[in-house]
C-alpha positions as CSV (number, residue, x, y, z in Angstrom):
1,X,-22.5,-44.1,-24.7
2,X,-18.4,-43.6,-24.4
3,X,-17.5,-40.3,-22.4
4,X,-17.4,-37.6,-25.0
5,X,-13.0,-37.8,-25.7
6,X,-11.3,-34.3,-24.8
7,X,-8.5,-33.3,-27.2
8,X,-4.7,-34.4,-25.8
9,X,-2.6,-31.7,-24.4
10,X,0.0,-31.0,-26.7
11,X,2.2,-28.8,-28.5
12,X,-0.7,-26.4,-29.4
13,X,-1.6,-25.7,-25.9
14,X,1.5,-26.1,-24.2
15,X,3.8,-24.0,-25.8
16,X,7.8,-24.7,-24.4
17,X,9.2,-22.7,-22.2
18,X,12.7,-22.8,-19.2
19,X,15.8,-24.2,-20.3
20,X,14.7,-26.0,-23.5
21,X,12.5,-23.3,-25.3
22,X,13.0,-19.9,-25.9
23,X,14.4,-17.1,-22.9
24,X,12.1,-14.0,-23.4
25,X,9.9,-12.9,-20.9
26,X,6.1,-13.5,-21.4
27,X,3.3,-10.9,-20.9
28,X,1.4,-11.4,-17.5
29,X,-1.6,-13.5,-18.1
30,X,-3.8,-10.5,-16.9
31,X,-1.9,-7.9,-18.9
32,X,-5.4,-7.7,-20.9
33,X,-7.2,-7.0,-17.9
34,X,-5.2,-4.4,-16.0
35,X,-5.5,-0.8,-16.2
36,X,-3.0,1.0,-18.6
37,X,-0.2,2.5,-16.5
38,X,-0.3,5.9,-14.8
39,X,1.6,8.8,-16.7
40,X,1.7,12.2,-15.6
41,X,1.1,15.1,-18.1
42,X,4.8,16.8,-19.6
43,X,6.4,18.8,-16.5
44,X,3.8,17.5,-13.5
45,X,6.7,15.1,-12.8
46,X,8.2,18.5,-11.2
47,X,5.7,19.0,-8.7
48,X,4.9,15.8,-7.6
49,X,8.9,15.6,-6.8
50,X,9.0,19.0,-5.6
51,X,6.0,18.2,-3.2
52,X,7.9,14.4,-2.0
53,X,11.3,16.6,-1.4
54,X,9.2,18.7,1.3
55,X,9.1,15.4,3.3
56,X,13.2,15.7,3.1
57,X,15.9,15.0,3.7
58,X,15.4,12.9,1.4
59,X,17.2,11.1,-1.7
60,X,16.2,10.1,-5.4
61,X,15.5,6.7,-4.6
62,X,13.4,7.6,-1.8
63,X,12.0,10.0,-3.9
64,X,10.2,7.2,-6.5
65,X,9.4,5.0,-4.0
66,X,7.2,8.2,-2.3
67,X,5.4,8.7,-5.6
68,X,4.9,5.3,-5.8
69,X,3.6,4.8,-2.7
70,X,1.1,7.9,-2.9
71,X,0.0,6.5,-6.4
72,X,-0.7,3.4,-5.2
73,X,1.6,1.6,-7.2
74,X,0.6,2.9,-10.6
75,X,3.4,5.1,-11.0
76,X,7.0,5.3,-10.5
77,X,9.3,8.0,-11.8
78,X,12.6,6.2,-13.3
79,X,15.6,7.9,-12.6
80,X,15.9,9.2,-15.9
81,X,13.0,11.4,-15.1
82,X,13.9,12.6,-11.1
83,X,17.5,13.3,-11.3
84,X,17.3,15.6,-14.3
85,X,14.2,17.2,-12.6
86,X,16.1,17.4,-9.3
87,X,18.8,19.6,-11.1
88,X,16.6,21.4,-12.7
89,X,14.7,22.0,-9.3
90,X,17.9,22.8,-7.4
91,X,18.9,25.1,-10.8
92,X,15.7,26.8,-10.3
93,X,16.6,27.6,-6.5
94,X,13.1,25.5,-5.4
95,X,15.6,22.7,-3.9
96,X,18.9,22.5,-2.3
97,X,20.9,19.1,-2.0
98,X,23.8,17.9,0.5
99,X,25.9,14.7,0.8
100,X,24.5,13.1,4.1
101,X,26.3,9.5,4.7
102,X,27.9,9.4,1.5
103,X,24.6,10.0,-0.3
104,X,23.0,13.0,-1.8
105,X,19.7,14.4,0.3
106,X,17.2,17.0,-1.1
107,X,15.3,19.7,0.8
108,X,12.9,22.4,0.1
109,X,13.9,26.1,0.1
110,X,12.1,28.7,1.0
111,X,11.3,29.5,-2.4
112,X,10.2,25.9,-2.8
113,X,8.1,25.8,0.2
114,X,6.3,29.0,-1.3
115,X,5.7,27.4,-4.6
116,X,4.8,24.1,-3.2
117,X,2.3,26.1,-1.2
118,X,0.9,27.7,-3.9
119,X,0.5,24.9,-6.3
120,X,-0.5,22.5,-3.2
121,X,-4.3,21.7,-5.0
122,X,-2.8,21.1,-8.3
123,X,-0.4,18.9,-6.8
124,X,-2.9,17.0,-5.0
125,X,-4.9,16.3,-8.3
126,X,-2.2,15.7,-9.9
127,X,-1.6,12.5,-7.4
128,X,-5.4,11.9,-7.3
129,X,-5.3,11.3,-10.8
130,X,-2.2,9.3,-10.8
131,X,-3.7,6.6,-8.6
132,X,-3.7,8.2,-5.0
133,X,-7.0,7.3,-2.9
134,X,-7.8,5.1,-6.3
135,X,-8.8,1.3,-6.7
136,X,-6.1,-0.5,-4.4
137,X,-3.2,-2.2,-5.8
138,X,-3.9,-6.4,-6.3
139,X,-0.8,-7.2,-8.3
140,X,0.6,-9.2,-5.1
141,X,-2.5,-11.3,-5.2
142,X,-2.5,-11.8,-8.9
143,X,0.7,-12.6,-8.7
144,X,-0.1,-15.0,-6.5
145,X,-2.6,-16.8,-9.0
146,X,-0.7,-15.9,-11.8
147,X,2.4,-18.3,-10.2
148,X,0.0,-20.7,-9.2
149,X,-1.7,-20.9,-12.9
150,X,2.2,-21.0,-14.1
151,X,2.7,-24.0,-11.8
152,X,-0.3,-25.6,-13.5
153,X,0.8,-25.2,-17.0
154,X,4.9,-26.1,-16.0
155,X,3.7,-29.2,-13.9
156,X,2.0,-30.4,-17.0
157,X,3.9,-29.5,-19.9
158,X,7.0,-31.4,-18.1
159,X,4.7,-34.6,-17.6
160,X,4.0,-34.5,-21.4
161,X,7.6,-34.1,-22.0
162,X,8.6,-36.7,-19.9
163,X,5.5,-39.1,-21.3
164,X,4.0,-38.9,-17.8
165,X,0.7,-38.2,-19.5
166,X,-1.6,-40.9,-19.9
167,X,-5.3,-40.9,-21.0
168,X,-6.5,-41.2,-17.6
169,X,-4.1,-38.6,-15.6
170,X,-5.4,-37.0,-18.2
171,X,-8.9,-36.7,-17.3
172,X,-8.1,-36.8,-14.1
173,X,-6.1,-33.2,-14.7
174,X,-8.8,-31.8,-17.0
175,X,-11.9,-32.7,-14.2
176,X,-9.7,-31.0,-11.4
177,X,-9.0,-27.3,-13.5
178,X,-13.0,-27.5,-14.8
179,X,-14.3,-28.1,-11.4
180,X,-11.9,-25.1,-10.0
181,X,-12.6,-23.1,-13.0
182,X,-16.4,-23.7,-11.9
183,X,-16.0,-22.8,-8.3
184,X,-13.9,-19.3,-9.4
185,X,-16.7,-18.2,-11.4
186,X,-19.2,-19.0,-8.5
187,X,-17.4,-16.6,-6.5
188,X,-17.1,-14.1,-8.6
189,X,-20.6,-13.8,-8.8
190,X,-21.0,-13.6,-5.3
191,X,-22.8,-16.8,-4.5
């Protein structure tokens, strides 16, 4: 009996993409799986800024990549968000900034120790929540096999495009992603 004849690659599967197809960014082939990004609740942005700016001196940028950091990567003010909320801070008397090295630098007051202190369990949920002490961050290894499952899909679709893509490279192609398809799932069930 023939071997059972596996559909071609082709336009269906291989949709084009770089210089010749369209320029828009695609979604992240695990964008299904990951967990919707962290948000905190209207005006927690405040405390989890006012409680970074206790670290200080320190500046806005410093600032996000702190609550970042202590979120473990599942949130990251934008600077549309912590440099109204440092004004508003510094309005409030809980902050006071200064220029250091051509830059401006944040730091606690006294009344923004005092508040800091007496909202310190709420701000430590409020990071809990967010992500802090949570499931670690993978994105650098799914990254990793999201590039390498890119490569995949480029290193073919340009074979096909160049008529590279015989009936046996083919097979040959299709045997190779089946068998490491096979040994992926093995592992993930733990044998």
């Amino acid at each position: 009996m023939p071997p059972k004849r596996r559909p071609p690659f082709g336009p269906m599967g291989m949709g084009r993409c770089g210089p010749r197809g369209p320029q828009q960014v695609q979604p992240s082939i695990f964008s299904d799986y990951a967990a919707p990004p962290a948000r905190p609740e209207r005006g927690e942005a405040r405390f989890l800024i006012l409680d970074v700016v206790a670290e200080g001196p320190i500046h806005g940028y410093e600032i996000m990549a702190t609550i970042e950091q202590r979120t473990g990567g599942r949130y990251r003010p934008s600077p549309g968000t912590v440099y109204p909320t440092l004004q508003a801070l510094e309005k409030d008397g809980l902050i006071e900034s200064r220029e250091t090295d051509g830059r401006k630098t944040y730091e606690l007051t006294e009344a923004g120790r005092v508040m800091r202190s007496d909202y310190a369990d709420d701000i430590a949920d409020i990071f809990a929540r967010l992500g802090g002490d949570a499931t670690p961050d993978h994105s650098v290894e799914l990254g990793i096999v999201e590039d390498n499952v890119n490569r995949i899909i480029n290193s073919v679709g340009r074979a096909l495009r160049a008529g590279r893509l015989d009936d046996e490279r083919q097979d040959r192609i299709i045997d190779v992603i089946s068998d490491a398809a096979r040994k992926i799932e093995k592992i993930l069930r733990g044998r």
